[in-house]
N, C-alpha and C positions, 0 to 999 in steps of 0.2 A: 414775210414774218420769220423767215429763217434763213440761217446761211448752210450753205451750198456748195459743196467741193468736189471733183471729179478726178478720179485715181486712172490711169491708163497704166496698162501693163502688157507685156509680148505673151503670148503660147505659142504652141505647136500649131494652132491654128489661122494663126496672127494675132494682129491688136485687139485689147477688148479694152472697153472701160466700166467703171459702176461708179453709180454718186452714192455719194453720203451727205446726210442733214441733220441739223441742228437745229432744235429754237432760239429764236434770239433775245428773248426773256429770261430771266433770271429763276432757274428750274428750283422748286422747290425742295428743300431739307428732305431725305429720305424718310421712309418711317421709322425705319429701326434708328435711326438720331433722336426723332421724335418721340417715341415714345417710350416717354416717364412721366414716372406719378404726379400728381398734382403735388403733394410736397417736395417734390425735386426740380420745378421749375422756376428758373432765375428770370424775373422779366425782363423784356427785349424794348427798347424803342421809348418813348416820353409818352405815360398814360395809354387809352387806347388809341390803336391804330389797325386799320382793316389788314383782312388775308392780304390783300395784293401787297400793300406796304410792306408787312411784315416778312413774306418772302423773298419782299427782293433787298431787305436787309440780311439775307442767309438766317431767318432767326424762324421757328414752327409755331403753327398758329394752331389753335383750337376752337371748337364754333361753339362748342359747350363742356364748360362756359368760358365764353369770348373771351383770348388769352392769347399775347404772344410772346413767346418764350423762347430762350438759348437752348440748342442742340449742346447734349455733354460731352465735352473732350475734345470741345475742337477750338480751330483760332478763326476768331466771330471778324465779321465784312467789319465792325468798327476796331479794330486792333484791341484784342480784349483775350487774355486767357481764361476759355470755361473750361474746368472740367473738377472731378471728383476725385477725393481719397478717402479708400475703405481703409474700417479700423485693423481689418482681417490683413492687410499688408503688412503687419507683424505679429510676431507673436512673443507672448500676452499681445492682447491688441491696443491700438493706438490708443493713448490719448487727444482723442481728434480737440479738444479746445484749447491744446497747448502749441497746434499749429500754426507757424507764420510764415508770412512769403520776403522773400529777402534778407531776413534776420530782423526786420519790421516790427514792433510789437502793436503796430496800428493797420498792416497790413493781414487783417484776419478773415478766416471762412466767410462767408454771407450766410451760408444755413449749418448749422450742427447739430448731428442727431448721436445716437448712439451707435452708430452705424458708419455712418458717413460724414466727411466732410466736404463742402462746395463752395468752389473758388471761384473769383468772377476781376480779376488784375489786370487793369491796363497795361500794355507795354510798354508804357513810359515810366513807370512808376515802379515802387516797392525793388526796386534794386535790379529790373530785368537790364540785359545787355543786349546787344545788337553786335551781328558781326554776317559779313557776306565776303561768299565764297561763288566766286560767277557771277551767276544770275539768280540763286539762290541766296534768299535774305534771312535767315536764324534768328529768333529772339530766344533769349533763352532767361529762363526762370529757377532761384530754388526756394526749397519748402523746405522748412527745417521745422523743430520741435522746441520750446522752453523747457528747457529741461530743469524742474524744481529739486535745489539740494540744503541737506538740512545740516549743517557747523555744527561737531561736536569736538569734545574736547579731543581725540585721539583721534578725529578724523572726518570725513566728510560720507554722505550716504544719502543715495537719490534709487528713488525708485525706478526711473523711466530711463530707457537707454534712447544716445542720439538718434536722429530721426533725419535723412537728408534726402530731399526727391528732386531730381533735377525733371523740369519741362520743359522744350524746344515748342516754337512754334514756325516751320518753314513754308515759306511762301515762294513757288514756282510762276517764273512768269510764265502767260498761255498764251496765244491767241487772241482768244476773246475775252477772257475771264483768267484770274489772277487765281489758282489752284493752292491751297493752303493746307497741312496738315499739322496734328502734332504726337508730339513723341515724347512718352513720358519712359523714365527707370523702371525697367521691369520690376513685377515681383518676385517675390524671396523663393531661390527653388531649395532642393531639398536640405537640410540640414547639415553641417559639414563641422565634422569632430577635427578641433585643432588645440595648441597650446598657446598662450596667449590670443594677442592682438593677431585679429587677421581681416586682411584688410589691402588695398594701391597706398602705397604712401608717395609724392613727388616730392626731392629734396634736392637742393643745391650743394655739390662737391668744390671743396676747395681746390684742388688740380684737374688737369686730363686726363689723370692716373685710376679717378675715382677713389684712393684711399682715403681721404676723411672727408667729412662734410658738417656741414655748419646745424648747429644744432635746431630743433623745430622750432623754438621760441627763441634763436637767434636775433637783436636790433636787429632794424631795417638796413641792406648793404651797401655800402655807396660805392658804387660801381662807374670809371671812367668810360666815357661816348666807345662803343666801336670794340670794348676789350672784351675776351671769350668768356662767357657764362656755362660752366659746364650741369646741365640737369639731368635728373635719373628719377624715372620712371618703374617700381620694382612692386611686387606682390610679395606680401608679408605674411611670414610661418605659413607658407604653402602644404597643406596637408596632403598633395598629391601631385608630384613630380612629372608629371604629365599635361596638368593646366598650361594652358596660352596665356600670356598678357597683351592683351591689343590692346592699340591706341588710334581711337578713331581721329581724336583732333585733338592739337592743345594751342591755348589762345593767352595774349598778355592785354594787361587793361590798367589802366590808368584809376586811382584811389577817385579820383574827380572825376573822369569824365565817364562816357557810358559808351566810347567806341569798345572795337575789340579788334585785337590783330591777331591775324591766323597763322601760326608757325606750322603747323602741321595737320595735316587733312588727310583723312583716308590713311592713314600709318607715314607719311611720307611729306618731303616738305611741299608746304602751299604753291602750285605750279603758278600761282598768280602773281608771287611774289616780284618785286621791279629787280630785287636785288636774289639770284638763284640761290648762291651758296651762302646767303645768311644764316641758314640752318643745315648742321652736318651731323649728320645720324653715325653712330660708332657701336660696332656690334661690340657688349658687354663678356669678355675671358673670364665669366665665372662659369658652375657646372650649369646652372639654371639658366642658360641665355636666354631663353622662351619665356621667362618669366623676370625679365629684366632690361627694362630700355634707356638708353644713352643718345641724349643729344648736346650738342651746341650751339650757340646762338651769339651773334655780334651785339653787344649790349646797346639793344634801344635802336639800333640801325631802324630798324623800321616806322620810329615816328615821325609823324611830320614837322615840318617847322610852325613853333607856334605851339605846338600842342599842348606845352607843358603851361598849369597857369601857374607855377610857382616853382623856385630852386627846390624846394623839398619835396617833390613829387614822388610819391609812392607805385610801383609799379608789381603787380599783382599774377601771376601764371595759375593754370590751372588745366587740367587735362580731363578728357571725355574718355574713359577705358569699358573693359567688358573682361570676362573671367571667360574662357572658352575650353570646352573640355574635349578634344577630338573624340572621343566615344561617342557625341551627340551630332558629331557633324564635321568637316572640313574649318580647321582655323586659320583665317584668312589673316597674314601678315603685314602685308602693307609693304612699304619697302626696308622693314628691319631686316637686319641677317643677311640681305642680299649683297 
């Protein structure tokens, strides 16, 4: 009823060994996943189904009264995003019923309180993407806000500012069992006095020089097979000359399809790549370099054949970044600057 592995190792003494074991059932949800409130339980499985079942779907059971239900925040054995957003993740606080998952207005919460909202989104659905890097598989998800605006004659006026929450869900392969977690956009830390817009913004340069670039609501570009795409990755009206811009990944996708292709991983290009120097990283001759990243890309080189279902195929970038401030810790670069 379990498996069994035995470690041998040298000392000063000689050889030793020690085993180690495992049950070979499907170990149930911890508690602290499990427990929440009866109003915070999303049900797990078709009607009822016993403890055993319901554990070895990864899903917590309750004996009173008889219930089996989704642990919160995690990516569930049937490919499922569960997990919560507090209204407290901004301030003034959310309006949790104006939240949708993908830009969806049919993809919405399952329960809404004044508190919280709770999501429960298949990964095929509501606009999630798929992209793997190794052996590791990423689904990723976002959550945006409807943001209600009222037309007036001299101008437009909304109460609620955008709302955008990106969720990954990655799946490690194991062993015995298929290791999953997920990872959602931190919360907001402390307050940060700037002027205007501040903010990543990614945009597209018209040269290798970086001097102009194509405006944000630029037509769609139509770019020849193979010819250099220059993009810039920068942090906007930085109130602190000291902040890092990292770049964890940035990925291109197809308007139709739901793959995703990894240009860059860990700050650096995708080591998986068939083709190495599709992506060339160029350290940015402004004073801000730290807070400024340059790459290139062969236009499209990386799709496959076939992939496109029509000449006017839309092709889509988008980057994974993080604001890092060396006062709170080491900022790790990746291979910019190098």
């Amino acid at each position: 009823s379990t498996y069994t592995i035995t470690l041998v190792y040298k000392t000063h003494d000689g050889p030793k060994q020690t085993p180690f074991s495992c049950p070979r059932n499907v170990a149930p949800v911890t508690n602290h996943e499990c427990n929440l409130p009866t109003e915070q339980r999303l049900p797990c499985g078709p009607g009822y189904v016993s403890q055993p079942q319901c554990h070895s779907m990864g899903c917590c059971f309750s004996k009173r009264p008889p219930a089996c239900y989704y642990p919160m925040d995690e990516c569930t054995a049937d490919r499922h995003f569960v997990f919560s957003v507090p209204a407290s993740l901004t301030a003034p606080p959310l309006t949790l019923a104006s939240l949708v998952a993908g830009g969806n207005s049919s993809c919405t919460p399952q329960i809404v309180t004044s508190d919280y909202a709770l999501f429960r989104i298949p990964m095929d659905a509501c606009g999630a993407r798929r992209m793997q890097v190794g052996k590791t598989l990423i689904y990723m998800l976002e959550v945006n806000n409807i943001v209600n605006r009222v037309s007036l004659n001299y101008g437009t006026i909304t109460r609620d500012s955008p709302v955008r929450l990106l969720v990954e869900c990655r799946f490690l392969p194991g062993s015995a069992l298929t290791v999953s977690y997920m990872v959602k956009t931190p919360t907001l830390g402390p307050a940060v006095q700037t002027q205007g817009t501040f903010g990543v913004q990614l945009r597209i340069a018209k040269d290798s020089q970086y001097k102009s670039y194509y405006p944000q609501y630029h037509q769609p570009l139509q770019m020849l097979l193979g010819k250099p795409l220059y993009l810039e990755v920068r942090l906007l009206n930085s109130p602190d000359p000291s902040l890092v811009l990292l770049v964890h990944y940035c990925v291109a996708y197809p308007r139709s399809g739901k793959a995703i292709w990894v240009l860059l991983y860990n700050g650096c290009p995708n080591p998986l790549d068939p083709e190495p120097n599709q992506v060339i990283l160029s350290d940015p001759q402004v004073p801000a370099r730290t807070q400024t990243r340059h790459f290139t890309i062969s236009t499209f080189q990386f799709l496959p054949d076939g992939e496109f279902k029509d000449s006017n195929e839309e092709i889509y970038f988008m980057c994974s970044t993080e604001i890092c401030s060396p006062r709170d810790g080491p900022c790790v670069e990746g291979c910019f600057g190098q």
